[in-house]
C-alpha positions in Angstrom: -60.2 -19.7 306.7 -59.9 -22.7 304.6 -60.8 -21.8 300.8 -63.0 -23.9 299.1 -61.8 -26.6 296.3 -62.3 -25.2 293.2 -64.8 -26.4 290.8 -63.5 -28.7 287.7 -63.1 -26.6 284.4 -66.1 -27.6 281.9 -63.3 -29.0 279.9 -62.7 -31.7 282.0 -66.0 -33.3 281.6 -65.7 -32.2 277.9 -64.8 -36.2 276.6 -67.3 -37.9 278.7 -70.5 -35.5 278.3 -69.5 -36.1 274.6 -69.2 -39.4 275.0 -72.8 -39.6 277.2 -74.3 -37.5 274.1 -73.2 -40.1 271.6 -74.6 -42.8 273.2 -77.8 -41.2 274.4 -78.7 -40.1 270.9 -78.1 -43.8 269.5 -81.2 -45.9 268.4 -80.4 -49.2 270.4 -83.9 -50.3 269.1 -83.9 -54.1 268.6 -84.5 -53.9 264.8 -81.4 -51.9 264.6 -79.5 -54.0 267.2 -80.7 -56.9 264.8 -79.4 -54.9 261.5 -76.0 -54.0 263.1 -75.4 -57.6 264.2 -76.1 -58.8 260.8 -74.1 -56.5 259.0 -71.3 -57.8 261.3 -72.4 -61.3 260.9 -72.0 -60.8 256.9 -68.4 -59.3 256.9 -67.2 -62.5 259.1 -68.7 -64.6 256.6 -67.0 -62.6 253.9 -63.8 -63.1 255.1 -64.3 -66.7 255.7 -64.8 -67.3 252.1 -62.3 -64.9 251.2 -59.9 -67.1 253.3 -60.9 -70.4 251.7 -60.7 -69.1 248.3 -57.3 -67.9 248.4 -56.1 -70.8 250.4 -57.6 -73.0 247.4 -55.6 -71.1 245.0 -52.3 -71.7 247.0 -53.5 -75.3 247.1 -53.2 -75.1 243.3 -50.2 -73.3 242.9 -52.2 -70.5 241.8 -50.9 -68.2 244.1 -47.6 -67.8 246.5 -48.2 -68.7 249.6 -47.0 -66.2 251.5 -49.4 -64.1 249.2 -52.3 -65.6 249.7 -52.1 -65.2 253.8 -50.6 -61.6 253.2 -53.9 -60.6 251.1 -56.3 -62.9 253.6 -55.0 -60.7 256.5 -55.4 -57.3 254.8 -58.9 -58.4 253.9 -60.2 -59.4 256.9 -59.2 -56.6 258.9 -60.9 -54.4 256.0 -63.7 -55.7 256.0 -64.2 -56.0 259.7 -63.5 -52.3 259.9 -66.0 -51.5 257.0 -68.4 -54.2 258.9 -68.2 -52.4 262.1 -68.6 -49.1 260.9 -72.0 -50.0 258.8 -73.0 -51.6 262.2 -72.1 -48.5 263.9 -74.4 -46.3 261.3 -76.9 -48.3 261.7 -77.1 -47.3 265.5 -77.6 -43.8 264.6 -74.0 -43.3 265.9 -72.6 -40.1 264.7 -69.2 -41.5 263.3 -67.9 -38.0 263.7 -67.9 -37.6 267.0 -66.7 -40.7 267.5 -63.7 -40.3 265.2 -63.1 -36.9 267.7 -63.6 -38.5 271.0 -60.9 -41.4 269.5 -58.6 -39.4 268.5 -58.2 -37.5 272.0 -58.8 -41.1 273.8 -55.7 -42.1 271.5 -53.0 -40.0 272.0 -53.7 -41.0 275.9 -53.4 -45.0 274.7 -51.2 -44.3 272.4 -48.3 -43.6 275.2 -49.3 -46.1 277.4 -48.9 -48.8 274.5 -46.1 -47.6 272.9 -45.2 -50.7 272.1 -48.5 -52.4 271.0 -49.1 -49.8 268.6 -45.8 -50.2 267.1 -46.0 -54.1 267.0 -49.4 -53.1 265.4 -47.9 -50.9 262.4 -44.8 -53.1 262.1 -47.2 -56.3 261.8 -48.6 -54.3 258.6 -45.3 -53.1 257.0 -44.6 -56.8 257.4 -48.4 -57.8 255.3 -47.2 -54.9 252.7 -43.6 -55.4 252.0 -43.5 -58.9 253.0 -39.8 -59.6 254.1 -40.8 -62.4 255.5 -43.7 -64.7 254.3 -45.9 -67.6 255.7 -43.4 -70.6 255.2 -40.1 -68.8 255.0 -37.2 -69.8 257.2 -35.8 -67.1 258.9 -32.6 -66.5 261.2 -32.7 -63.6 264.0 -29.0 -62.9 263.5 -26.1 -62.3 260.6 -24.4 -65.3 260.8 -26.7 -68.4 259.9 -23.8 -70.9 260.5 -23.6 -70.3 264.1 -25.4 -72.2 266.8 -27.3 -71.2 269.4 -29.4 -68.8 267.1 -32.8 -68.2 266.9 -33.8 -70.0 263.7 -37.0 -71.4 261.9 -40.0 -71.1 260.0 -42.8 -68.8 259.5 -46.1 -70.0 260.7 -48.1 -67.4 261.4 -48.3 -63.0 261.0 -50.6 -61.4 263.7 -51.1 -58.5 264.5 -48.9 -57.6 267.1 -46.1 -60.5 266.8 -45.4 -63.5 264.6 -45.2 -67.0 265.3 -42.1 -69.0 264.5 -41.9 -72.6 264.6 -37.8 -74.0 265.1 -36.3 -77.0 263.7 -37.1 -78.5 266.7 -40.9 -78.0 266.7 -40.7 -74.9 269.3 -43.4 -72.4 269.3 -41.5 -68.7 269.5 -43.8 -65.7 269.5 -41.5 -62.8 268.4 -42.9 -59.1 268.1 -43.2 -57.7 265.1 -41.1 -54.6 266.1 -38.0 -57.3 265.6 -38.5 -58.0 262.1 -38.3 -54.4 261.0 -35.8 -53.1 263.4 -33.1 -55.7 263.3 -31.1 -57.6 261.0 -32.9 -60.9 259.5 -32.0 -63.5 257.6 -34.1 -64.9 255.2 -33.0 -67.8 254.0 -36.1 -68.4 251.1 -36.2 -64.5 250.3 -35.9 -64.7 246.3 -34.0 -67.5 245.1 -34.4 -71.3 247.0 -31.0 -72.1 246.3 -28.4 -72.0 248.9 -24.8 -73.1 249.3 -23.4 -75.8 252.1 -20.0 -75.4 253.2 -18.3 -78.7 254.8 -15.3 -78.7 256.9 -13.3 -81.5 257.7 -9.7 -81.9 258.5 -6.8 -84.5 257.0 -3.5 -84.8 258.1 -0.4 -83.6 256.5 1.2 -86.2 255.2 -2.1 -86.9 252.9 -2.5 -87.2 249.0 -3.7 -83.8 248.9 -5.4 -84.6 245.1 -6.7 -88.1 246.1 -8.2 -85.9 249.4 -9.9 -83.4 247.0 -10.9 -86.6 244.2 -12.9 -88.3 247.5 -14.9 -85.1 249.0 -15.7 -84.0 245.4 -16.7 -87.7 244.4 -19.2 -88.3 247.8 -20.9 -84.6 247.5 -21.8 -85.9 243.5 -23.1 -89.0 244.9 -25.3 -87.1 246.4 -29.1 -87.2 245.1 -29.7 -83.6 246.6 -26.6 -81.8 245.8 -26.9 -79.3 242.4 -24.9 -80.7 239.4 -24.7 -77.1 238.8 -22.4 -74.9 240.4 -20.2 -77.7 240.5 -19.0 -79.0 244.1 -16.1 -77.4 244.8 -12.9 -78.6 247.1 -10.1 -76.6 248.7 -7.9 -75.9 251.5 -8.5 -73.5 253.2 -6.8 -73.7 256.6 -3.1 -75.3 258.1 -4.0 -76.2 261.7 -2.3 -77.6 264.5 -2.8 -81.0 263.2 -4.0 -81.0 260.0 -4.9 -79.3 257.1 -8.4 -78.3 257.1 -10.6 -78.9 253.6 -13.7 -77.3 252.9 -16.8 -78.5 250.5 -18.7 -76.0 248.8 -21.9 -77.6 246.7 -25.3 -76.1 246.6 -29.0 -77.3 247.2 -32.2 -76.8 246.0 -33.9 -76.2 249.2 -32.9 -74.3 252.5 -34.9 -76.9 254.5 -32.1 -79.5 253.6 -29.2 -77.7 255.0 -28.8 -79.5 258.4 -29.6 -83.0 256.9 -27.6 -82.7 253.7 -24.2 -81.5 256.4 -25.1 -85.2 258.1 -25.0 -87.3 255.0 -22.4 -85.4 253.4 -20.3 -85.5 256.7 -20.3 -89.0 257.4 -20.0 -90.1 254.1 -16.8 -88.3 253.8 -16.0 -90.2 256.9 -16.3 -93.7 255.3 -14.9 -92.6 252.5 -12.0 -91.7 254.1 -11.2 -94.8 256.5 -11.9 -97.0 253.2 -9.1 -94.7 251.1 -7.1 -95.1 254.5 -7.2 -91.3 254.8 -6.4 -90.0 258.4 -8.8 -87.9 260.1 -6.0 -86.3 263.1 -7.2 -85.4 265.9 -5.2 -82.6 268.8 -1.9 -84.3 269.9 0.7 -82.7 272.5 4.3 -83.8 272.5 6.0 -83.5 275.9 9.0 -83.8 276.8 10.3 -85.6 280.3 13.2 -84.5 281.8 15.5 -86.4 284.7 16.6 -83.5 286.8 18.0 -86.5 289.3 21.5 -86.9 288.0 22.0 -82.7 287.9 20.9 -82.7 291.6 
């Protein structure tokens, strides 16, 4: 004989008969539905002109950037929470219950969006701390002098990932998770100021002072190089063929680093073919031999 199925538990239904009870005791009159869409209406607004006003101030160099979009975000999602939970009142909808029933419906979320969620937290340790900031250039890596990196500007913090914009006007969408578990460099973080460094190679039978007199003289000609540190010349490698000099000078902004390495670079090069200074490039010596005679 075949027993019969046994009957779910009552706490089965437990979440969904509270959540049926909820609901069922709400007032979804259409004076209340009006209220409760008003009161949502209102905190929009609010954060609309919350929004404007603190983009005006950044306008006026009242306020830092990064600052002003770091305290528009926390106050829009405030006051949408405070918004929806006046709307929600308004119902008649018992806000403890519902903070019950979400808390059970969460843990069940919570595992399936592991990920989401922590996006979601890491995108407001990001608004709170703010590493990075609305018009910062940022590096994902350690090394900012190597190529192939993922590099470029802050354009946007959501919620869930941030939008970077490359120096070569691509749109990157990066989780927030990567800002606060790996290594980034921020290149505007505190002070603007950041050194170049210039390599170039001579060969060996140059003036090794009249070398250092040219790259020092072209990186002072230079409207966007710092008279302060001074620009700075050394040796500091003995290649194959050549000696290899590096320029160290500084700027004023990050944003000039690629373009200031062009100017600087091929002025250096017309400097040197005017001072007749040899730029060598890889030679091999080899050697022929006539095995003919020995055969």
């Amino acid at each position: 004989m075949i027993s019969p199925l046994p009957s779910p538990s009552p706490a089965a239904h437990s979440e969904p008969q509270r959540l049926w009870h909820v609901l069922t005791n709400a007032d979804f009159s259409w004076e209340r539905l009006a209220l409760a869409a008003a009161a949502v209406l209102v905190g929009w607004i609010l954060t609309r002109f919350i929004a404007l006003a603190l983009r005006n101030a950044a306008r006026r160099n009242l306020l830092d950037q990064g600052a002003s979009y770091a305290l528009g975000r926390l106050v829009r999602y405030f006051l949408f929470t405070a918004a929806t939970l006046i709307a929600l009142t308004i119902l008649g909808i018992d806000l403890g219950s519902m903070v019950i029933l979400g808390g059970a419906l969460g843990v069940g979320i919570g595992f399936g969006l592991q990920n989401v969620v922590g996006n979601f937290f890491s995108g407001l340790v990001l608004l709170f701390e703010r590493p990075i900031r609305v018009g910062d250039r940022v590096s994902l890596g350690t090394a900012p002098d190597v190529r192939g990196e993922v590099s470029g500007f802050v354009r946007n913090i959501g919620l869930r990932a941030t939008t970077i914009v490359t120096l070569d006007n691509i749109m990157l969408i990066v989780p927030n998770s990567e800002f606060t578990t790996r290594t980034i460099v921020n290149w505007t973080l505190g002070e603007p100021r950041v050194r170049v460094r210039l390599a170039i190679s001579v060969g060996y039978e140059s003036d090794l002072k009249r070398v250092r007199a040219v790259m020092e003289r072209v990186a002072k000609a230079n409207a966007k190089i710092l008279p302060a540190p001074v620009p700075l010349v050394g040796v500091t490698a003995t290649g194959d063929s050549g000696l290899e000099f590096q320029l160290f000078c500084w700027i004023a902004d990050p944003r000039d680093y690629g373009p200031v390495q062009a100017e600087l670079r091929e002025a250096i090069v017309e400097a040197f073919r005017q001072e007749g200074i040899e730029i060598p490039y890889p030679q091999r010596v080899v050697h022929l031999e006539d095995r003919r005679n020995d055969a």
